[in-house]
C-alpha positions in Angstrom: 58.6 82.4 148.0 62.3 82.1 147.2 64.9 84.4 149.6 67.1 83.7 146.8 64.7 85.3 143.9 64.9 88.5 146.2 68.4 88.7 146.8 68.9 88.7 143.3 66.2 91.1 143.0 67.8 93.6 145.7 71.3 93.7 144.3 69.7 94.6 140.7 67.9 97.2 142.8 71.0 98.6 144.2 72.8 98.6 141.1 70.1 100.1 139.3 70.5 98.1 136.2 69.9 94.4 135.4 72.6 92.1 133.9 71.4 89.1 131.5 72.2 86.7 133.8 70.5 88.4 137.1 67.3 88.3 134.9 68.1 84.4 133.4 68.0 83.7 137.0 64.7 85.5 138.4 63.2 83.5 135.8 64.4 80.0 136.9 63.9 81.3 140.8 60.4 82.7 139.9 58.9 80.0 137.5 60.9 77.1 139.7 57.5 76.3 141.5 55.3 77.8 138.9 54.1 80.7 141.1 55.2 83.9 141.7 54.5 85.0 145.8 53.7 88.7 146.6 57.0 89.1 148.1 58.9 88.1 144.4 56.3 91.0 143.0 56.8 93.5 145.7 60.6 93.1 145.0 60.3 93.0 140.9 58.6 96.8 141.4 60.9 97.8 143.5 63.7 96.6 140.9 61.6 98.3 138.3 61.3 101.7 139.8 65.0 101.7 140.4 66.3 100.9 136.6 67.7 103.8 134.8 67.4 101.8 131.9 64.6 98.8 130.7 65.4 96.6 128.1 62.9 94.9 126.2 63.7 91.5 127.9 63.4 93.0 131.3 59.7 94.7 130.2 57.9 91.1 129.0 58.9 89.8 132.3 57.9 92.0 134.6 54.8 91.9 132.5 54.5 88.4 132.8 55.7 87.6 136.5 52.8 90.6 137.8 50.2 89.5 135.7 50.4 86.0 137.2 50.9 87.1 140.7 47.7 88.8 140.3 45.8 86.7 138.1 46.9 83.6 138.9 48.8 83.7 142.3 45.6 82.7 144.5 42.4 80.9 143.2 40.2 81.1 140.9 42.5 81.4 137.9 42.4 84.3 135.7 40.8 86.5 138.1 41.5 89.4 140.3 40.2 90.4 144.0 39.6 93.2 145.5 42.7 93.3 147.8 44.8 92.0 144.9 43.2 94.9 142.7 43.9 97.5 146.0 47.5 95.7 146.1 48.5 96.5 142.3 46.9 100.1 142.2 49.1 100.8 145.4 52.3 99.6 144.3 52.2 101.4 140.8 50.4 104.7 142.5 52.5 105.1 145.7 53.9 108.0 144.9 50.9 109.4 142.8 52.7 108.5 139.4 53.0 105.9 136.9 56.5 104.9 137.3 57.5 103.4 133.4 55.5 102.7 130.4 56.1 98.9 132.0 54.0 99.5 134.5 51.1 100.8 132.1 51.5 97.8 129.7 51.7 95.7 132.8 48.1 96.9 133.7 46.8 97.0 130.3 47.8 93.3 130.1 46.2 92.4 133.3 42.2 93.8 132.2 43.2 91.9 128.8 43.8 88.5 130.1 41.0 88.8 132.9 37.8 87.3 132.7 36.8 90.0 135.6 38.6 92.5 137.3 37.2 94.8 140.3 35.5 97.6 139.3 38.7 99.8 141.1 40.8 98.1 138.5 39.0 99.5 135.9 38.8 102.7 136.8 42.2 103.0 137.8 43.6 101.5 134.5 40.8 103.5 132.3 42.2 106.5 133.9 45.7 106.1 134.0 45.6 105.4 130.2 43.8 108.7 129.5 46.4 110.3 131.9 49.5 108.8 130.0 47.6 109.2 126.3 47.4 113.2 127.3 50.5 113.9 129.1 52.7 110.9 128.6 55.8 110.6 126.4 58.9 107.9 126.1 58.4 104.8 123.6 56.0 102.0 124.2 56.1 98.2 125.0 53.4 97.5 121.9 55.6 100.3 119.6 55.8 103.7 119.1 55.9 106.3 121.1 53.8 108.1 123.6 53.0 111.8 123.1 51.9 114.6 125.6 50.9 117.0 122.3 48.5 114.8 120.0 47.0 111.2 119.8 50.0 108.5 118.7 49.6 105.3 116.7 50.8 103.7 119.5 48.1 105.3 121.8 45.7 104.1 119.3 46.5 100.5 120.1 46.8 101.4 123.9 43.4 102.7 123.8 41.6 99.8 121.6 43.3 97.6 123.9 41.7 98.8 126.9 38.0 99.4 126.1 37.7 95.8 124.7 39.3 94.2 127.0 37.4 91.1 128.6 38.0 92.4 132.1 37.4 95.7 131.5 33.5 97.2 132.5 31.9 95.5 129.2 34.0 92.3 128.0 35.0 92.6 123.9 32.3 96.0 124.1 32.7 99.7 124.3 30.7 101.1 127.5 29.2 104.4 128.4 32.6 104.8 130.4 35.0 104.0 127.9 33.3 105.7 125.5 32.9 109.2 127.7 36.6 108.4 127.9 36.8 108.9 124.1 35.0 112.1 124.0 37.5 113.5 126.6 40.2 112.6 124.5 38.3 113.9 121.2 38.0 117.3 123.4 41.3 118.2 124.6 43.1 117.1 121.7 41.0 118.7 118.4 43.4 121.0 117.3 46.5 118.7 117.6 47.4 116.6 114.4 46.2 113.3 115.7 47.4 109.6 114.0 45.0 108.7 111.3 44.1 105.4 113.6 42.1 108.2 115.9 39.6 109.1 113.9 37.9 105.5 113.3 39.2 104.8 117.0 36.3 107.7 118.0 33.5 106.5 116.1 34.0 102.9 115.8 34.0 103.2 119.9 31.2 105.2 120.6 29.2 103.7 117.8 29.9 100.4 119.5 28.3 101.8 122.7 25.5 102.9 121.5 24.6 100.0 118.8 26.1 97.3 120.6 25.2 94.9 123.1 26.4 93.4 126.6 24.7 89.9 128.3 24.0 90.7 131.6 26.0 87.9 133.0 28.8 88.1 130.5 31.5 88.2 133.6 31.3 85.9 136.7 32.5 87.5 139.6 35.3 86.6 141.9 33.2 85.4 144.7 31.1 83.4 142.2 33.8 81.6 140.5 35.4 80.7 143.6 31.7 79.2 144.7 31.4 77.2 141.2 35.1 76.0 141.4 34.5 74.2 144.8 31.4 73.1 144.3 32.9 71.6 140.6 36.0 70.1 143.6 33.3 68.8 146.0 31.2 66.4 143.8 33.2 65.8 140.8 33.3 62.4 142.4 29.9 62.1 144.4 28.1 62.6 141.0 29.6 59.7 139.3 29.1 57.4 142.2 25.7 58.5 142.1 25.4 57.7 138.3 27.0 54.7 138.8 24.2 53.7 141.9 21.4 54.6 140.3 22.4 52.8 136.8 23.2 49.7 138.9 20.2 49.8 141.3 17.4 51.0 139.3 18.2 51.1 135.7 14.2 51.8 134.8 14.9 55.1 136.0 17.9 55.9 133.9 15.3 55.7 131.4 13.5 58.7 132.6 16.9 61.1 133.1 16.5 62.1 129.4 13.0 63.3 130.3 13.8 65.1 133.2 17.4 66.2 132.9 17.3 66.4 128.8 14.8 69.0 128.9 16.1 72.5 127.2 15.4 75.7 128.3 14.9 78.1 125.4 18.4 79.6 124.5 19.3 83.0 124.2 18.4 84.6 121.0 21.6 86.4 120.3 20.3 87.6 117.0 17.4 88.9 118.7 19.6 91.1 121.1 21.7 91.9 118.7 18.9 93.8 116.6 18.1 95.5 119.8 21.2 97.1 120.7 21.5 98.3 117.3 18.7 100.7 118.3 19.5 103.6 119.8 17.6 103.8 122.7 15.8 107.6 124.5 18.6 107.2 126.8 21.5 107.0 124.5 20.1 109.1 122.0 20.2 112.0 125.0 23.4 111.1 126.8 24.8 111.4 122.8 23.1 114.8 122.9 25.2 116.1 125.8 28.0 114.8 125.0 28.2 116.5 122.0 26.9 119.8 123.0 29.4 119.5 126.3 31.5 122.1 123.9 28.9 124.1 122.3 29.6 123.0 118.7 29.4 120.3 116.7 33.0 119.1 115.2 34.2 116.9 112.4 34.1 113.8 114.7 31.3 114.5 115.7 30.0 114.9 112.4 31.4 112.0 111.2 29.7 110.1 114.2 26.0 111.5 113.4 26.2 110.2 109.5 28.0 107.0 110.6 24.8 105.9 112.9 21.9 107.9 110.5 23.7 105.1 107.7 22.9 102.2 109.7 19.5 102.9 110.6 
């Protein structure tokens, strides 16, 4: 950590605005030893929550700097802990409110670059999006505007972004909870004149849920990709003096490592799987059922929805 990185940081604070140059030289200080400590990101939110104004220079690196603090500022790489995951949610929620649209791009990035993030994590960003999509307004980092009256374009994105992102709760799929997410949204917004993005939004998710597929092991956890990393550390060199041994001292048996290390197990019949979750299972067929009779009639959407899966069957 750099005192200089947050003295700069401080005197932007107490200015509240950011001069070219004080942000030229957070990037040397920050990137000068290729990490970014949790004292540089405590001071870059502080910085953020004092700005009257944030210029689009000032968004992509505070994007960038938080996202590597917490996805790449301890090991493994490209994934978040619980106590990072409790750190970010209290430094955007401390005073019960998203700050700046920064700060929900910031998390939107974070679930998107992941490979796993902790369950709080997704819940927190899952629901701070629907917050911001239903009450929200001011321009966004990815374009357009946020609107407290009716579903945006820009929302649109926001929303995509989020339920198929690889560290949200299903990686590159829709899940029951982003897809319940979707039905809340369909709900409180019917009567507004949503962006034509929306309507495919709705049933291109919650078609996804219910017709798609997730491998069970499609994320690694934290705790298991720190075990695989230092076992991978640990005998990266034992196992090719090993090799080396054995080809040296009994070459017959080399003979026999095809035989007992080339053997296969079947692989996974992704076609297979994929014809199963394109059945919509007892399950899903009632949890569909209540989620459209939550409002005691059937809409458009809704509508739309039902034809849209009786198609593909």
């Amino acid at each position: 950590m750099t005192t200089h990185f947050i003295e700069i940081a401080q005197r932007a604070a107490a200015d509240g605005q950011i001069a070219a140059d004080e942000l030229l030289a957070l990037r040397r200080q920050g990137w000068g030893d290729g990490i970014i400590h949790r004292g540089e990101a405590e001071a870059l939110f502080a910085l953020n929550n004092s700005l009257s104004e944030r210029s689009p220079e000032w968004c992509d690196f505070f994007v960038e700097a938080i996202g590597e603090f917490v996805l790449n500022g301890t090991p493994p790489r490209l994934q978040c802990s619980d106590e990072e995951a409790q750190w970010l949610i209290g430094q955007i929620d401390h005073d019960g409110v998203l700050e700046s649209m920064v700060e929900l791009e910031t998390i939107v990035r974070i679930i998107e670059r992941a490979e796993n993030t902790p369950d709080r994590l997704k819940n927190y960003v899952l629901a701070q999006v629907e917050r911001e999509v239903l009450t929200g307004t001011g321009p966004t980092r990815c374009g357009g505007e946020l609107s407290a009256t009716h579903i945006s374009a820009a929302e649109c994105r926001i929303i995509r972004r989020v339920i198929w992102a690889s560290g949200g709760h299903g990686p590159a799929a829709v899940t029951r909870y982003d897809a319940e997410m979707l039905f809340r949204l369909k709900d409180e917004t019917l009567a507004e004149e949503n962006a034509a993005e929306w309507d495919d939004l709705f049933i291109d998710g919650v078609a996804n849920y219910l017709k798609g597929f997730v491998l069970d092991h499609a994320q690694v956890s934290h705790e298991r990709k720190l075990e695989l990393e230092a076992f991978v550390a640990d005998n990266k060199a034992n196992v090719g003096r090993f090799m080396g041994r054995v080809a040296k001292e009994a070459p017959h048996v080399m003979n026999h490592f095809g035989k007992v290390f080339g053997k296969k197990k079947p692989g996974t019949n992704y076609t297979a799987l994929a014809a199963a979750g394109e059945v919509i299972t007892d399950y899903e067929n009632e949890w569909l059922e209540k989620m459209i009779d939550a409002d005691g009639e059937v809409d458009e959407l809704e509508s739309r929805l039902i034809a849209r899966l009786a198609a593909e069957e």
